[in-house]
NUDO-885363 format. One record per residue: residue number from 1; residue in three letters; y, z negated, x of N, C-alpha, C in turn. Coordinates in Angstrom, 1 decimal, always signed. Layout:
N
n NUM&res Ala&n.Y Y&n.Z Z&n.X X&ca.Y Y&ca.Z Z&ca.X X&c.Y Y&c.Z Z&c.X X .
...
This chain:
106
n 1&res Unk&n.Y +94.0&n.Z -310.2&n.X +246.5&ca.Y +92.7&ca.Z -310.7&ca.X +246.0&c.Y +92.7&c.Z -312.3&c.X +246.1 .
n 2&res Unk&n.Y +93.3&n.Z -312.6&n.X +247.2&ca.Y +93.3&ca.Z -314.5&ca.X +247.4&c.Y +94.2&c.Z -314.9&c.X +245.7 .
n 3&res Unk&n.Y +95.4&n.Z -314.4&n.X +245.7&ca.Y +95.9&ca.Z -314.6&ca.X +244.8&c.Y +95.1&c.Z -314.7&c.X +243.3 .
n 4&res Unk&n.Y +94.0&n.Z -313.9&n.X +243.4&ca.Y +93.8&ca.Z -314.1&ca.X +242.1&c.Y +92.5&c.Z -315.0&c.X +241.7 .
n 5&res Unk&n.Y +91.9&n.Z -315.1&n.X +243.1&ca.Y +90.7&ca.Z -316.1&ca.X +242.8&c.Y +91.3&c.Z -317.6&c.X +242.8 .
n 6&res Unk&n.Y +93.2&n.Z -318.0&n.X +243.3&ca.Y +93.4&ca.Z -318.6&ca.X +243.2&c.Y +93.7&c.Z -319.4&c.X +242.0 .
n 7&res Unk&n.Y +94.3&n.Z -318.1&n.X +241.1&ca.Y +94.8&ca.Z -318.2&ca.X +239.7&c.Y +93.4&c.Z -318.6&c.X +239.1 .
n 8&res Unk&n.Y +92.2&n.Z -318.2&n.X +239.7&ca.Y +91.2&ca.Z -318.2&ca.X +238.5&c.Y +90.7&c.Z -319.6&c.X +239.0 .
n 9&res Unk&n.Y +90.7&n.Z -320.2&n.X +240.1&ca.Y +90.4&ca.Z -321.7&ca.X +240.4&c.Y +90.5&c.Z -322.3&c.X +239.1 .
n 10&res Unk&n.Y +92.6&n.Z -322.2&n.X +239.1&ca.Y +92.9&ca.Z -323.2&ca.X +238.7&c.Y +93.1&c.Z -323.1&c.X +237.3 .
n 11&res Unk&n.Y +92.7&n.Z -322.1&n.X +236.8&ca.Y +92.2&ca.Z -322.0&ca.X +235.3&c.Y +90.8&c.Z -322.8&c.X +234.9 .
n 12&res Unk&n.Y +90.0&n.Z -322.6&n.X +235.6&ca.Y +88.7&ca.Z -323.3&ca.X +235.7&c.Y +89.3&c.Z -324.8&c.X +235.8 .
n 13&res Unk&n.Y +90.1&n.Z -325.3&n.X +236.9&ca.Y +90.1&ca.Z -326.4&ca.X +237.2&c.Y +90.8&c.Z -327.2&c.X +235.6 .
n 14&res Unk&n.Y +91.6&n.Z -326.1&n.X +235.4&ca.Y +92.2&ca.Z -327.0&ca.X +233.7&c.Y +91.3&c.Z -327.1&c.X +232.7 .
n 15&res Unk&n.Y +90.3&n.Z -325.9&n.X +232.5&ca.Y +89.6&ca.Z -326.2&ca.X +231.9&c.Y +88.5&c.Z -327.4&c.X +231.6 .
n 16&res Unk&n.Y +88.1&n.Z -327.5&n.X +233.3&ca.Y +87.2&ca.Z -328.6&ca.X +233.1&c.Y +87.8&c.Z -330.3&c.X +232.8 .
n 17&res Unk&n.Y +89.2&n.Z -330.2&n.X +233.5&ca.Y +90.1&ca.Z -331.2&ca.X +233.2&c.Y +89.8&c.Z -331.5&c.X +231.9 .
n 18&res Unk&n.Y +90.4&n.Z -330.6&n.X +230.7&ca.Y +90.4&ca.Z -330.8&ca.X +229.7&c.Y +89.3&c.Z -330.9&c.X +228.9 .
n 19&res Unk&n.Y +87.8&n.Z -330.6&n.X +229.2&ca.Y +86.6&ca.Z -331.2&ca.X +228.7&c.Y +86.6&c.Z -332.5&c.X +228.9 .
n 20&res Unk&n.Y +86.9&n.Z -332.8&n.X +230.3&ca.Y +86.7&ca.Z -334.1&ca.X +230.7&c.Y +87.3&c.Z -335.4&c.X +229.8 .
n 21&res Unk&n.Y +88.7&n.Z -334.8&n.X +230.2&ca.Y +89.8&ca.Z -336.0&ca.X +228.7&c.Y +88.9&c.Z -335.9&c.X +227.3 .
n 22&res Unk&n.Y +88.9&n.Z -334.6&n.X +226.8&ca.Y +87.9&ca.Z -334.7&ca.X +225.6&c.Y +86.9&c.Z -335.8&c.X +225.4 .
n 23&res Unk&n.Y +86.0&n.Z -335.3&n.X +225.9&ca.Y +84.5&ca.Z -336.0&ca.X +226.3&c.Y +85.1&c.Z -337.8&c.X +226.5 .
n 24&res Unk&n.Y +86.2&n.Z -338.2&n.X +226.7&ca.Y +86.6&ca.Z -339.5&ca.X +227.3&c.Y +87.2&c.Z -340.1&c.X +225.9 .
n 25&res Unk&n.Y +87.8&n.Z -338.6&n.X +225.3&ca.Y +89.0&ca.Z -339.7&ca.X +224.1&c.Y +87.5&c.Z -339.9&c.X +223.0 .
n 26&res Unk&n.Y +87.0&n.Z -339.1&n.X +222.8&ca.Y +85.8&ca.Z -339.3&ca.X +221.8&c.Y +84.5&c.Z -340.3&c.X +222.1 .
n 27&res Unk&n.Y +84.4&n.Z -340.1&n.X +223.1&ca.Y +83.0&ca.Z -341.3&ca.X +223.5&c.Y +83.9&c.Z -343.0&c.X +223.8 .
n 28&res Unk&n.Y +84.9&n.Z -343.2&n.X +224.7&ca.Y +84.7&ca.Z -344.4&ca.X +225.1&c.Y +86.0&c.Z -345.5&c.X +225.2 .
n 29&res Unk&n.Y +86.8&n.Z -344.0&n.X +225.0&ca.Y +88.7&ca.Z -344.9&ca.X +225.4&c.Y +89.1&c.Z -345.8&c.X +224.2 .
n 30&res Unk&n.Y +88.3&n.Z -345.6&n.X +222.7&ca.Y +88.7&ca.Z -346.1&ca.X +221.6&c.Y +87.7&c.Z -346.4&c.X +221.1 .
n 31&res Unk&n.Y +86.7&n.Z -347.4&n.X +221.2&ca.Y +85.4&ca.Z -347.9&ca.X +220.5&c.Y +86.0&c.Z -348.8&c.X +219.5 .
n 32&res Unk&n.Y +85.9&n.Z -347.5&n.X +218.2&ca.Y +85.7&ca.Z -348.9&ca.X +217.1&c.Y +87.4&c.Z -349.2&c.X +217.3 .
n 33&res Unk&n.Y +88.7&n.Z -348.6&n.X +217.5&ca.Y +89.7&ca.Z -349.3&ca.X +217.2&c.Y +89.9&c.Z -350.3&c.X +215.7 .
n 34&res Unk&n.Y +89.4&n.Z -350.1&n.X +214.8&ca.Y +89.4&ca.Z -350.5&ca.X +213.3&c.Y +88.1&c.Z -350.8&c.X +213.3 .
n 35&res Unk&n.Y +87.5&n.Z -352.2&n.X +213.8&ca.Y +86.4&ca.Z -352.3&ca.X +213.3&c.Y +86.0&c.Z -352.9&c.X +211.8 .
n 36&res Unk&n.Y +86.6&n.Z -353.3&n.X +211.2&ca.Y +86.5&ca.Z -354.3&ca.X +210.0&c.Y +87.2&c.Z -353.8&c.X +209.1 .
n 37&res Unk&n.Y +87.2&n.Z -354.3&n.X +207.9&ca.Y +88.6&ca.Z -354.6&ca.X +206.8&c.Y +89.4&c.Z -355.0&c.X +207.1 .
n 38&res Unk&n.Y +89.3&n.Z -355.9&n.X +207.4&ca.Y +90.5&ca.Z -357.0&ca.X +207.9&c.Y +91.1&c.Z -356.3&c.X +209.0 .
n 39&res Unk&n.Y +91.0&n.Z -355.6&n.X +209.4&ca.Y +92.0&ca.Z -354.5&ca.X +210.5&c.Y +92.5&c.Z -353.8&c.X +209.6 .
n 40&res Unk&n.Y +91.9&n.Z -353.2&n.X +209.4&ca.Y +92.0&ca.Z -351.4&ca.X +208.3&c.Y +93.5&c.Z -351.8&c.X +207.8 .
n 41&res Unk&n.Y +93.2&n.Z -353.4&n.X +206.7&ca.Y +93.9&ca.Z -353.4&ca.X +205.8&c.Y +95.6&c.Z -353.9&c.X +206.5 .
n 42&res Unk&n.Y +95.5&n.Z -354.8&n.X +207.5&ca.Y +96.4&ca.Z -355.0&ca.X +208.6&c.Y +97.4&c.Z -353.5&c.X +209.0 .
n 43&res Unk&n.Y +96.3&n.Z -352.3&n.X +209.2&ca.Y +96.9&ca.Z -351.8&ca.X +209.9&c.Y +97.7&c.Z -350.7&c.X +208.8 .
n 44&res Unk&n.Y +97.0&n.Z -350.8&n.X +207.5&ca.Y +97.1&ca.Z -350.0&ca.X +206.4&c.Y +98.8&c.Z -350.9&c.X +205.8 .
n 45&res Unk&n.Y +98.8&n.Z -351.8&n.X +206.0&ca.Y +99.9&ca.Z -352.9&ca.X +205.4&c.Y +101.0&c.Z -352.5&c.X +206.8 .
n 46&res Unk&n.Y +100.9&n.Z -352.5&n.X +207.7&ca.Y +102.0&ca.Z -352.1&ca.X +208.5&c.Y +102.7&c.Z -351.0&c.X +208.3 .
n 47&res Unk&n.Y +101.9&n.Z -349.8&n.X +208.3&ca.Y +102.5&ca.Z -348.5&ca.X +207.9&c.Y +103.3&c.Z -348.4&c.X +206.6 .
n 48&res Unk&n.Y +102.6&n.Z -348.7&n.X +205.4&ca.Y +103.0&ca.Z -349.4&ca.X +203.8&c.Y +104.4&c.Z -349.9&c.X +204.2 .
n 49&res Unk&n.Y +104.9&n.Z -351.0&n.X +205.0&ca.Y +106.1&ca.Z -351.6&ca.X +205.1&c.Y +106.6&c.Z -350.5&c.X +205.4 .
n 50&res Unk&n.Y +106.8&n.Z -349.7&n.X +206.2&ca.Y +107.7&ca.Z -349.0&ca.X +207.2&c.Y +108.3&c.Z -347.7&c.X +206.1 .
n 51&res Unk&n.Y +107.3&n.Z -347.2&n.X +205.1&ca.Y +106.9&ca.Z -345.9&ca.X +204.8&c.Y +107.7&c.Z -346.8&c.X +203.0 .
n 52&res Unk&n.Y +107.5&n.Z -347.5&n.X +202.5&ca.Y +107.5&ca.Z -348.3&ca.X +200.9&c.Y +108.8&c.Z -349.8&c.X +201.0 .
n 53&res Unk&n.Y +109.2&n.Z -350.4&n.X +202.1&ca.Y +109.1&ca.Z -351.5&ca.X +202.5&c.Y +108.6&c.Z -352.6&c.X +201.8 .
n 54&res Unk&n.Y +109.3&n.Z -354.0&n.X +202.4&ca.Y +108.5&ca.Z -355.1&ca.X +201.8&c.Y +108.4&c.Z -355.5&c.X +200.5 .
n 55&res Unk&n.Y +109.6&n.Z -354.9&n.X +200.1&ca.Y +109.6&ca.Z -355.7&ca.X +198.2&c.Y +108.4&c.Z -354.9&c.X +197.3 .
n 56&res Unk&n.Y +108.5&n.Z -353.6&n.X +197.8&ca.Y +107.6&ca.Z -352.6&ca.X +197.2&c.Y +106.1&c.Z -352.9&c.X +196.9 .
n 57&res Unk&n.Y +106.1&n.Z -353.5&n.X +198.0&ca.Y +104.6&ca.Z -353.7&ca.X +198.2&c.Y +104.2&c.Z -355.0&c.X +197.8 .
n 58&res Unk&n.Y +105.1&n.Z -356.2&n.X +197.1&ca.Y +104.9&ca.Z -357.7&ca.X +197.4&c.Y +104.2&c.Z -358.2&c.X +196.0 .
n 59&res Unk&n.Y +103.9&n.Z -357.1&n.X +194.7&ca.Y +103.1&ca.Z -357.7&ca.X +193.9&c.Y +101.6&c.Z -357.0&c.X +193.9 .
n 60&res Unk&n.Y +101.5&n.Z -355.9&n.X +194.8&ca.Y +100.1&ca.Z -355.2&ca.X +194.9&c.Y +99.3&c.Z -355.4&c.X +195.8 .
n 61&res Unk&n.Y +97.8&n.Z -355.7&n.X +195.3&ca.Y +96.3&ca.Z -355.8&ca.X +195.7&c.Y +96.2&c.Z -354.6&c.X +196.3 .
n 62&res Unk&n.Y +95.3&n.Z -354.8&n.X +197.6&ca.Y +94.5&ca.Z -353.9&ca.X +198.1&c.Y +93.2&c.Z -353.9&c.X +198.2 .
n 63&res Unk&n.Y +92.4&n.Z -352.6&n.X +197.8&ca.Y +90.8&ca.Z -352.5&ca.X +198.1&c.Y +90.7&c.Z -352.1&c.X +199.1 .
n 64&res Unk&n.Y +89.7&n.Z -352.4&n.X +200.0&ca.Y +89.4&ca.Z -352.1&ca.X +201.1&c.Y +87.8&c.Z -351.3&c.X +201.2 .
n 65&res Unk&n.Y +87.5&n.Z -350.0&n.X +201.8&ca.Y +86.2&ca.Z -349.1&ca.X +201.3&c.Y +86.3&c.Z -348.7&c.X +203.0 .
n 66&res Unk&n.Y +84.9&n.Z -348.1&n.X +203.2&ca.Y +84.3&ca.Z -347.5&ca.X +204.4&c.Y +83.1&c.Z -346.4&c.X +204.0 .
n 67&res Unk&n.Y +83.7&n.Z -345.4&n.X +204.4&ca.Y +82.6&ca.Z -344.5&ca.X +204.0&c.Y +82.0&c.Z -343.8&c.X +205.5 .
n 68&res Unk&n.Y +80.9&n.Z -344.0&n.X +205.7&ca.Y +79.9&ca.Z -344.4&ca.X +206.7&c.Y +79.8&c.Z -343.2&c.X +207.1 .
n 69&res Unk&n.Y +79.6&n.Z -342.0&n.X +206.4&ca.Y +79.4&ca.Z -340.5&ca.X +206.7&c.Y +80.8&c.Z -339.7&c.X +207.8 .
n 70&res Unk&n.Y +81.7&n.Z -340.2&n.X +207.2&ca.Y +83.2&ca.Z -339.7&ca.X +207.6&c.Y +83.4&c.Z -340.7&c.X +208.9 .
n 71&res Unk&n.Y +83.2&n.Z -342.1&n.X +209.1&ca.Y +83.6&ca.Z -342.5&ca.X +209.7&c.Y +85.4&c.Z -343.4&c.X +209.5 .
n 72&res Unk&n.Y +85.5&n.Z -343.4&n.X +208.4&ca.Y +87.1&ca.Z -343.6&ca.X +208.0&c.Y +87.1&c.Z -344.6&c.X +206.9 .
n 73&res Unk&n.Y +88.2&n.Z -345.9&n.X +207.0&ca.Y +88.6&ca.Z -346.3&ca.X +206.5&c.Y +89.1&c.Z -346.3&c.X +205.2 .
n 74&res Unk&n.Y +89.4&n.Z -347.0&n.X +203.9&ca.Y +90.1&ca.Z -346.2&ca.X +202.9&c.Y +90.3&c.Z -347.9&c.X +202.5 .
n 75&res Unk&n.Y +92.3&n.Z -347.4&n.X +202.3&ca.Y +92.8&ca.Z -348.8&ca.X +201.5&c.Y +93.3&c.Z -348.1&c.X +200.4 .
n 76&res Unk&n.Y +93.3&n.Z -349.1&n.X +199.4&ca.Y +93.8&ca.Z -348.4&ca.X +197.7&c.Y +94.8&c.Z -349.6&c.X +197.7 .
n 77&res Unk&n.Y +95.7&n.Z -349.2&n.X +197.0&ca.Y +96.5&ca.Z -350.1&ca.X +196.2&c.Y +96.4&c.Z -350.5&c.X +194.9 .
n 78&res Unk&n.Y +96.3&n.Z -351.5&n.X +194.8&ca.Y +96.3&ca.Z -352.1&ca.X +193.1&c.Y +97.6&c.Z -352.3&c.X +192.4 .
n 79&res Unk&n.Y +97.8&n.Z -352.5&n.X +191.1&ca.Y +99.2&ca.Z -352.9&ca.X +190.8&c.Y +98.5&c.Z -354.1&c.X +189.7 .
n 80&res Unk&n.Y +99.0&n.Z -354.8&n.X +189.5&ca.Y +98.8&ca.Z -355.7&ca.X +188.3&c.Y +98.4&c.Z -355.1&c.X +187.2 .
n 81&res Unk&n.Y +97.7&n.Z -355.6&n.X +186.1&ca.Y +97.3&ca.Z -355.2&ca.X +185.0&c.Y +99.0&c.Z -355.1&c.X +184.0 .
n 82&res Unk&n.Y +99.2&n.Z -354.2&n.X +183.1&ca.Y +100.3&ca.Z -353.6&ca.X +182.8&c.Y +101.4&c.Z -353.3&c.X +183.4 .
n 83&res Unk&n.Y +101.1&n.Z -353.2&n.X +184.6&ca.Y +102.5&ca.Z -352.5&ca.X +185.2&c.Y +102.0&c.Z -351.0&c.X +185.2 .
n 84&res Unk&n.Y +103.2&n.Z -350.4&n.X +185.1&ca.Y +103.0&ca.Z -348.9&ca.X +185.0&c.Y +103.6&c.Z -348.4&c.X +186.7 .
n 85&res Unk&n.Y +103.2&n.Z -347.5&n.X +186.6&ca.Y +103.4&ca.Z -346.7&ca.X +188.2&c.Y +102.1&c.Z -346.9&c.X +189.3 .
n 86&res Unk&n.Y +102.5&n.Z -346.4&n.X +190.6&ca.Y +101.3&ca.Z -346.1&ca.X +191.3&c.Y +101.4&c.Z -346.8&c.X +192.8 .
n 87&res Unk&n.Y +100.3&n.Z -346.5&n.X +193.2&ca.Y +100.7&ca.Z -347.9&ca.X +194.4&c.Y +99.9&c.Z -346.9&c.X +195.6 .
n 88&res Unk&n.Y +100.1&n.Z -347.1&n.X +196.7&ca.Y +100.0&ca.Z -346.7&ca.X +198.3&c.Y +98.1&c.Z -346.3&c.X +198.9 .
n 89&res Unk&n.Y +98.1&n.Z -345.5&n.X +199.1&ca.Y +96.9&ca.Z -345.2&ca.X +199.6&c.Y +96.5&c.Z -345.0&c.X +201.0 .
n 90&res Unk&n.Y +96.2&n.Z -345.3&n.X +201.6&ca.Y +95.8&ca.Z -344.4&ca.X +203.3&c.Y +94.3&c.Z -344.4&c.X +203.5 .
n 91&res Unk&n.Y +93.7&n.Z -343.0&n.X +204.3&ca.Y +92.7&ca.Z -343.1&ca.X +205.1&c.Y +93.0&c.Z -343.2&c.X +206.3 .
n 92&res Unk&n.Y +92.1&n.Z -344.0&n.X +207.0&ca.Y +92.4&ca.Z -344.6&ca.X +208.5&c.Y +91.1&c.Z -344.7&c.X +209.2 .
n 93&res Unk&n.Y +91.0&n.Z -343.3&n.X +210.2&ca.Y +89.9&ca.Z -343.5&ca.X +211.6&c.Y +89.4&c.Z -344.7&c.X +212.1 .
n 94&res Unk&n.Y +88.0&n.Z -344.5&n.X +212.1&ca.Y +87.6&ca.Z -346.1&ca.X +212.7&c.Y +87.7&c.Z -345.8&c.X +214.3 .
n 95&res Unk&n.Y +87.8&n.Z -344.8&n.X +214.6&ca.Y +87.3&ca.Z -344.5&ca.X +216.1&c.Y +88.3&c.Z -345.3&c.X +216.9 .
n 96&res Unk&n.Y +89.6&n.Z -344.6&n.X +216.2&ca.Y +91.2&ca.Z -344.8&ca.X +216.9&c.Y +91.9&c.Z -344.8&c.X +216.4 .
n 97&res Unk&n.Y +91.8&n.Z -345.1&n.X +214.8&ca.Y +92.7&ca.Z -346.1&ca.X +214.1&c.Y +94.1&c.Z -345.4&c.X +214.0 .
n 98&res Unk&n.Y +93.8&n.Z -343.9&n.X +214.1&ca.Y +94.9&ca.Z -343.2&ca.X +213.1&c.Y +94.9&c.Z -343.0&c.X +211.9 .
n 99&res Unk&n.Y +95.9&n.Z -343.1&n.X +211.6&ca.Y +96.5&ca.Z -342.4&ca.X +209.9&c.Y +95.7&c.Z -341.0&c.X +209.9 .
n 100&res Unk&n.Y +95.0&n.Z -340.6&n.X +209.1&ca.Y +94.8&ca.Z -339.6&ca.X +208.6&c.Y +95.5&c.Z -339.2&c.X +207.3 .
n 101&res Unk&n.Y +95.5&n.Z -340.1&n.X +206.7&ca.Y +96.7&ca.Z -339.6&ca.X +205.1&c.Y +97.6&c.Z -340.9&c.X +205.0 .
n 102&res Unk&n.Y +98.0&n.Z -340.8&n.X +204.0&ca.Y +99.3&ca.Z -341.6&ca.X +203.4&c.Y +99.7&c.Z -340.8&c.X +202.1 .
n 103&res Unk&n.Y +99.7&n.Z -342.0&n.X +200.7&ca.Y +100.0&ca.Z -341.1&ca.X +199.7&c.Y +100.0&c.Z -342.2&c.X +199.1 .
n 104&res Unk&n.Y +101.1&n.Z -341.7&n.X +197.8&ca.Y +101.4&ca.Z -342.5&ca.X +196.4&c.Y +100.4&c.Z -342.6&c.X +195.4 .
n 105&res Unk&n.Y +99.5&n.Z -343.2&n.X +195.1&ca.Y +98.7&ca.Z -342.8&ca.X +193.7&c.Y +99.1&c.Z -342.8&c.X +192.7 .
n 106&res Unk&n.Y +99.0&n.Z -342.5&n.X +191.4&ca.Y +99.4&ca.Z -342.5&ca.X +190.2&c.Y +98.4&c.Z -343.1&c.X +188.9 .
């Protein structure tokens, strides 16, 4: 019997552990990592190198959008007027400034 109210402690005890972390990563450990454009696009251009590298990316514009509902970042890629092909996209969390996508546009 001890054995098993022990097992059930520390089931309880993980559980609440793990509300706790929750409740912590969402409310307060990442306020606003991306707060601006001027992050977004920084952080959106770092990944782009890694993922395209530098030459890829060295004649294309970026738009920079925030959609207020989602909570998420959005950089577009531009290409010059007559170039053909498609240029780099990401949505990026304002909370904590993860990647949520990455994609080629066309």
């Amino acid at each position: 019997m001890k054995n098993k109210s022990f097992i059930l402690y520390c089931i309880i005890a993980i559980l609440l552990a793990g509300n706790v972390f929750q409740f912590c990563w969402n409310s307060s450990l990442f306020p606003d990592a991306v707060p601006d454009e001027e992050t977004a696009l920084k952080r959106a251009e770092d990944v782009f190198v890694v993922v395209y590298g530098e030459e890829a990316l060295s004649d294309i514009s970026f738009t920079v959008a925030y959609d207020e509902s989602k909570k998420v970042w959005f950089v577009i890629g531009n290409l010059p007027p007559g170039t053909v092909g498609g240029a780099p996209e990401a949505a990026i969390r304002k909370r904590d400034g993860m990647i949520l996508s990455i994609f080629h546009g066309y």
